[in-house]
C-alpha positions as CSV (number, residue, x, y, z in Angstrom):
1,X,40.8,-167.3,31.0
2,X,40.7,-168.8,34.8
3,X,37.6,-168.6,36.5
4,X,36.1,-165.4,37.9
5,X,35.5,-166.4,42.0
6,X,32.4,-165.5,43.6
7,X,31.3,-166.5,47.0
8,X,28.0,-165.7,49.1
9,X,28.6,-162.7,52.3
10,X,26.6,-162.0,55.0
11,X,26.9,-158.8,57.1
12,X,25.1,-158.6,59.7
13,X,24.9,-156.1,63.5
14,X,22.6,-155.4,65.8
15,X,21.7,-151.8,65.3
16,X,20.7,-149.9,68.6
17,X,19.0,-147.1,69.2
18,X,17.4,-145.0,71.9
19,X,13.5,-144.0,71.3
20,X,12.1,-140.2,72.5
21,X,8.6,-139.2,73.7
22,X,6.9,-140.3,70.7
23,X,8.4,-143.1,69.1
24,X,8.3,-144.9,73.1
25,X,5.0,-143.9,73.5
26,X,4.1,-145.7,69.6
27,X,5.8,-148.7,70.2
28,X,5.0,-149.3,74.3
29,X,1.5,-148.5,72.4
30,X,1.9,-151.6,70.3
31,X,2.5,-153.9,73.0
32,X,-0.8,-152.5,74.8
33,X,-2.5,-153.2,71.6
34,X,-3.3,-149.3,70.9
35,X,-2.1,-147.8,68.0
36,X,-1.0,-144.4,68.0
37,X,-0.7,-141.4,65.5
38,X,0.4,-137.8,66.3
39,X,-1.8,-134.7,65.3
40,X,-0.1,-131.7,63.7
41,X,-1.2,-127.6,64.3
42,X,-3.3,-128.3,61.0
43,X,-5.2,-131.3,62.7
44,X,-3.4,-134.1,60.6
45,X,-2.9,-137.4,62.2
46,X,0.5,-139.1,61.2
47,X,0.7,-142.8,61.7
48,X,3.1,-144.1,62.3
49,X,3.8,-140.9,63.8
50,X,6.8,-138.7,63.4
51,X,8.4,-136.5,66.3
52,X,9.0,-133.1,63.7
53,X,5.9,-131.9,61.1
54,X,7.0,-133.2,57.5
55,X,6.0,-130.0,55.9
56,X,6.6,-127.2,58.9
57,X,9.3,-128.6,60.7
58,X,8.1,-128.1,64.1
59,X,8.4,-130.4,66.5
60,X,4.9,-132.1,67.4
61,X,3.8,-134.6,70.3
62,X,0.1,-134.5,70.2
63,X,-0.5,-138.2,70.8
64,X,-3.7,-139.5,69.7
65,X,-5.2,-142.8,69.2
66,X,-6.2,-144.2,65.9
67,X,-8.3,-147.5,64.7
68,X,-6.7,-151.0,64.6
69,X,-9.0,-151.1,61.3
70,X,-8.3,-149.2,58.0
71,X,-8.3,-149.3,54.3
72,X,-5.6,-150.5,51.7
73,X,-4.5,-147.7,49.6
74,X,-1.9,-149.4,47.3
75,X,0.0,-152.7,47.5
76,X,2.5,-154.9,45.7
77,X,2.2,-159.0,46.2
78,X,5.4,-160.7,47.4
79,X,5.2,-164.4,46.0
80,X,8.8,-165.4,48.2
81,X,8.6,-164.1,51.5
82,X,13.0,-163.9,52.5
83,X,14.3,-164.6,55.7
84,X,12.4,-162.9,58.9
85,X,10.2,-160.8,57.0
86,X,6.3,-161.2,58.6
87,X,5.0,-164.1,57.1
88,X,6.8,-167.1,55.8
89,X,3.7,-167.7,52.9
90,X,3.5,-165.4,50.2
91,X,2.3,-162.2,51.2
92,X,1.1,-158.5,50.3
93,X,3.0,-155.5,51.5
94,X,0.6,-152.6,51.7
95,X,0.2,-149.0,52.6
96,X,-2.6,-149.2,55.1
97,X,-4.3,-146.0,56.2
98,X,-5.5,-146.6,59.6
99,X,-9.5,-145.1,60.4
100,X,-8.9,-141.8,62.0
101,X,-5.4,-141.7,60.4
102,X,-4.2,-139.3,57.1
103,X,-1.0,-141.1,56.3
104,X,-0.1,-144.7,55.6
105,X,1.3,-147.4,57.5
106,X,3.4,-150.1,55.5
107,X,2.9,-153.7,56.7
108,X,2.2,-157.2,55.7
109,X,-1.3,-158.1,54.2
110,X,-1.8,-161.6,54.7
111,X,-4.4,-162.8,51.9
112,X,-4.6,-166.2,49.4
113,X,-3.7,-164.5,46.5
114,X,-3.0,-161.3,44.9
115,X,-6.3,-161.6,43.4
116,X,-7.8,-161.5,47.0
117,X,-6.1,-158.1,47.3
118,X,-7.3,-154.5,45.9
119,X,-7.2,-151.0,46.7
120,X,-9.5,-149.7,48.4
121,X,-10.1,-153.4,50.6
122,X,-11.0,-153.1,54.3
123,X,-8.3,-154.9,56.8
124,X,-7.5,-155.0,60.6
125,X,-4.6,-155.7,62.6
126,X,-3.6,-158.7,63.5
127,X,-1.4,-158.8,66.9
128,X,1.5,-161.0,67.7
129,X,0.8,-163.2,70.3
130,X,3.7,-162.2,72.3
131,X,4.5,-158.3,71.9
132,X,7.6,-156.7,72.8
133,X,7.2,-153.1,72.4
134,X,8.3,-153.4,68.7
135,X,6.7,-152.5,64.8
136,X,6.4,-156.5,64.9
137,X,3.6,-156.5,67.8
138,X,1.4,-155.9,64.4
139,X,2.1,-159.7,63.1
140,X,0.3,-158.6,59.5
141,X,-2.6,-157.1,58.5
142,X,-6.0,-159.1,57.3
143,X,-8.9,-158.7,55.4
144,X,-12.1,-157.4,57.5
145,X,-15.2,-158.0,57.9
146,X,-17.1,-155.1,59.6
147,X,-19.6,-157.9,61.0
148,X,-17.2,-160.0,61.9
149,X,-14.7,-158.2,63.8
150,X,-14.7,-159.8,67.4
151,X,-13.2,-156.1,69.1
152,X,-14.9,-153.1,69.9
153,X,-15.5,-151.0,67.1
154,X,-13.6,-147.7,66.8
155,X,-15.5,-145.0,67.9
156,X,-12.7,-142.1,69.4
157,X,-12.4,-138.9,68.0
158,X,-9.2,-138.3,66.0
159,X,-9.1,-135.0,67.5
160,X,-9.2,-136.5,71.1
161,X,-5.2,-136.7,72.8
162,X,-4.7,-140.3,73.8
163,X,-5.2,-140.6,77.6
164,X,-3.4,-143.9,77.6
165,X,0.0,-142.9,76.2
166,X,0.4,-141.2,79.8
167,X,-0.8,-144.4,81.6
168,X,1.4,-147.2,80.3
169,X,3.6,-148.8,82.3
170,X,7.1,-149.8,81.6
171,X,7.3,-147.8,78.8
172,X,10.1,-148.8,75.8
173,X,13.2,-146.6,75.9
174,X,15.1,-148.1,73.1
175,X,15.2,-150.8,70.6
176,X,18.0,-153.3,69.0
177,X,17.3,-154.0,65.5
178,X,19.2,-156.6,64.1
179,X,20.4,-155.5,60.4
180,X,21.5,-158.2,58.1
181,X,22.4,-158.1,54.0
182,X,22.7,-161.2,52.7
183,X,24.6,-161.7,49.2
184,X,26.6,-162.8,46.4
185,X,30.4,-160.7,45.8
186,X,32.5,-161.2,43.0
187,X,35.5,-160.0,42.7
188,X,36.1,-159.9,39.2
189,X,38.9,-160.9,36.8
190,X,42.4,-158.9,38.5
191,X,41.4,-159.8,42.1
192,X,40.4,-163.2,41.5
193,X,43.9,-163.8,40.1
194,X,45.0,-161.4,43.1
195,X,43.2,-164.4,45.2
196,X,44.1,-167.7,43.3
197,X,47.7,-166.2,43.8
198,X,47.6,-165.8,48.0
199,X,46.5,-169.9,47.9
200,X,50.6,-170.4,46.3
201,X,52.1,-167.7,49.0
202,X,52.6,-165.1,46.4
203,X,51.5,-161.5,45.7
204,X,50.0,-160.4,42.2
205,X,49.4,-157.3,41.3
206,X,49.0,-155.5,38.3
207,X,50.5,-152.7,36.2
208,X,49.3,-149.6,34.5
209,X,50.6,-149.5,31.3
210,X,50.7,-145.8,31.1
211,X,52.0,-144.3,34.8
212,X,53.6,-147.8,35.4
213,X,52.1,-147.9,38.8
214,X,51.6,-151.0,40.1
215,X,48.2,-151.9,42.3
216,X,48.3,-155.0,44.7
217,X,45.3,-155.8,45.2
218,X,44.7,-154.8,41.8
219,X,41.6,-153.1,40.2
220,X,41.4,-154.0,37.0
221,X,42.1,-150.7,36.1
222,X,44.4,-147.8,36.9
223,X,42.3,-145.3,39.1
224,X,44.3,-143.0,37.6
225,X,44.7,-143.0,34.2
226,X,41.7,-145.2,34.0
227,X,43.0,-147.8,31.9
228,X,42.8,-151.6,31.9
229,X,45.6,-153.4,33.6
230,X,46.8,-156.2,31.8
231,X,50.1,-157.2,33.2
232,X,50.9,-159.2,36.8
233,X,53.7,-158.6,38.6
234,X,55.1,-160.3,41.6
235,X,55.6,-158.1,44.6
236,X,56.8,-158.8,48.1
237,X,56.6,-160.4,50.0
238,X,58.0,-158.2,52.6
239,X,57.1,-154.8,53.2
240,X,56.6,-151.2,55.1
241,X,54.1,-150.0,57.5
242,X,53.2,-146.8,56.3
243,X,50.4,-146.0,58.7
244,X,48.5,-147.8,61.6
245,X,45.7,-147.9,64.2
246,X,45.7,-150.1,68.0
247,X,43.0,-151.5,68.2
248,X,41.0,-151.7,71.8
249,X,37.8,-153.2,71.3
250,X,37.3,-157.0,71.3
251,X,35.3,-158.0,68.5
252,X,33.0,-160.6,68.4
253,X,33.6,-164.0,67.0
254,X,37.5,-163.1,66.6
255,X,39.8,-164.7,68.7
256,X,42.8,-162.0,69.0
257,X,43.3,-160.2,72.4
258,X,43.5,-156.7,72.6
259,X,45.1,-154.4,72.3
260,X,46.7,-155.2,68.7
261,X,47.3,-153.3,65.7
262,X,46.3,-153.1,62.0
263,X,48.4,-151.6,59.7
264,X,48.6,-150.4,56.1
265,X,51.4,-152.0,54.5
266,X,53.0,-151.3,51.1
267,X,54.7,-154.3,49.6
268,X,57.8,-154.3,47.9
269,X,57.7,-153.4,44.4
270,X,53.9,-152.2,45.0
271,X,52.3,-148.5,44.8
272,X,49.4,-148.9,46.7
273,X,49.0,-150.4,50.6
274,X,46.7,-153.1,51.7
275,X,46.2,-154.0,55.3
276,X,47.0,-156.4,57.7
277,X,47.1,-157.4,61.7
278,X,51.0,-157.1,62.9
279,X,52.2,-159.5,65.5
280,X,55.5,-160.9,67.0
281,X,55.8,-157.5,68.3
282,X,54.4,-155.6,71.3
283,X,51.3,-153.1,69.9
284,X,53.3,-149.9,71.5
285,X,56.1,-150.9,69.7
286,X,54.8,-150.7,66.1
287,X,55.8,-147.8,64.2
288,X,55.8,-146.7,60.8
289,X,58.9,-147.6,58.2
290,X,58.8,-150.4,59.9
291,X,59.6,-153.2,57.7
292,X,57.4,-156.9,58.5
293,X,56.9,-160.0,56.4
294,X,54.3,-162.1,55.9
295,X,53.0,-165.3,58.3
296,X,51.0,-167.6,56.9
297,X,49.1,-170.5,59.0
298,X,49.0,-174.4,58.0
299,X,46.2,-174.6,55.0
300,X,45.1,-170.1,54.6
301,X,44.7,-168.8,51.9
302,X,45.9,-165.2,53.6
303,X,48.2,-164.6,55.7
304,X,47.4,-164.7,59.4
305,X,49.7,-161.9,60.2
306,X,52.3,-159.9,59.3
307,X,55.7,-159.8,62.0
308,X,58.8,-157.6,61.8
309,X,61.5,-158.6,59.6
310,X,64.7,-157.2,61.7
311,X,65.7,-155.2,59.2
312,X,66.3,-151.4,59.5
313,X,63.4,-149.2,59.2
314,X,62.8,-147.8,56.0
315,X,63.4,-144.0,55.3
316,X,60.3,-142.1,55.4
317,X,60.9,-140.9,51.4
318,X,60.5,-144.3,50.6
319,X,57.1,-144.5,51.5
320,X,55.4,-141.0,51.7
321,X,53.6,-141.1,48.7
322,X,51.9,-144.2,50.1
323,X,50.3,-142.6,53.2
């Protein structure tokens, strides 16, 4: 049996989003060194703090200011510390409850060992030398000392509304979080034929041997009847545009000028549509029925493109049941 292909992925965006009254005043809180909490009608103090009451709904903004000191209330020791988390050494994560604090903030603990760690231990915050406005103003948490500590020890009232969430300046109005999954895909046994097949030019698919439909790229399995498929067959190479979108936003890292069109596009002989960019044609010119062929590019593995063929459209009733 030819080798099942697998190949490491990455996807990765910046995710942005705008902050409101209590989530700026948290973070521009962080970069001022002052943790913040917000108090609920009960008189519970919610770090980090939350704009709507967990268990009544309503919407709360009682800022108050909480301890940079607390107490570990359960942890879990991570002995390989993966790209840009908080500490490139082996670390704890732990929920932290803050003094003054009811609820739980999860951070990095850094300690020697997961011996040095326990429920129950007394730690402090740790700021970043450079702070942003960001949860990563808190580099880690670390065991304390309450003779050691070298700030003033807390000593507000829980109850009190923080003065200084009115009095920062500058405050943070939104945040860009970069989101990134890294990992291993493998496409299994009908698509890495599917695959192995483009390198030679050719489409593989494969058939259902009870509706006969056949699926390019295929599944493995009919979706339908949901039985194994077996047996290749050669499709294309030409085809139809059954559907299509312009597309008017430059994407990063691509080198295609907008506008231009990708289209779904059901290969001869196949009964399901894959997709691909269309060129040699303008983009308000594409249409479906329309029938295009393949372009493939010096050394690819898929075709760069697909471009119109010349021949007649195809009748809708050809394709309808591919939409």
């Amino acid at each position: 049996m030819p080798e099942v292909l697998k190949a490491p992925l990455v996807v990765e965006f910046p995710f942005t989003r705008s902050l409101g009254p209590v989530q700026s005043a948290f973070l521009t809180g962080l970069r001022e060194r002052v943790v913040l909490g917000v108090r609920t009608r009960n008189g519970r103090t919610l770090v980090p703090p939350v704009e709507y009451d967990p268990v009544t709904a309503e919407e709360i903004r009682d800022l108050v200011e909480v301890a940079p000191t607390g107490t570990v209330t359960t942890w879990a020791w991570n002995h390989a510390p993966r790209r840009d988390q908080p500490l490139d050494t082996p670390f704890a994560w732990a929920l932290v409850r803050l003094d003054g604090a009811d609820t739980a903030l999860l951070h990095a603990l850094d300690a020697p060992g997961p011996d040095a760690v326990h429920t129950g231990m007394r730690v402090r915050v740790r700021w970043a030398e450079e702070r942003t406005g960001a949860i990563t103003d808190i580099a880690c948490f670390e065991p304390y000392d309450s003779g050691s500590y070298d700030s003033e020890p807390y000593d507000g009232d829980p109850a009190e509304p923080a003065r200084q969430a009115a009095e920062f300046e500058n405050p943070i109005t939104g945040i860009v979080a970069p989101a990134r999954l890294d990992y291993t895909y493998s496409p299994g046994r009908a698509q890495s034929a599917y695959i192995n097949a483009l390198a030679d030019h050719r489409n593989v698919g494969e058939c259902c041997p009870s509706c006969r439909k056949v699926y390019v790229p295929p599944r493995g399995a009919c979706p339908t009847c949901g039985v194994a498929t077996l047996e290749q067959v050669e499709v294309g190479p030409r085809g139809t545009v059954t559907t299509f979108c312009i597309v008017n936003l430059k994407a990063k890292n691509l080198d295609i000028e907008v506008p231009y069109v990708y289209a779904h596009i059901a290969l001869d002989g196949a009964d399901l549509a894959l997709h691909g960019r269309i060129g040699g044609i303008p983009y308000d010119q594409v249409r479906m029925g329309l029938r295009v062929e393949p372009v493939w590019t010096e050394g690819a593995r898929y075709p760069d493109h697909y471009r119109p063929t010349g021949e007649p459209d195809a009748d809708y009733d050809t394709y309808r049941e591919l939409l």
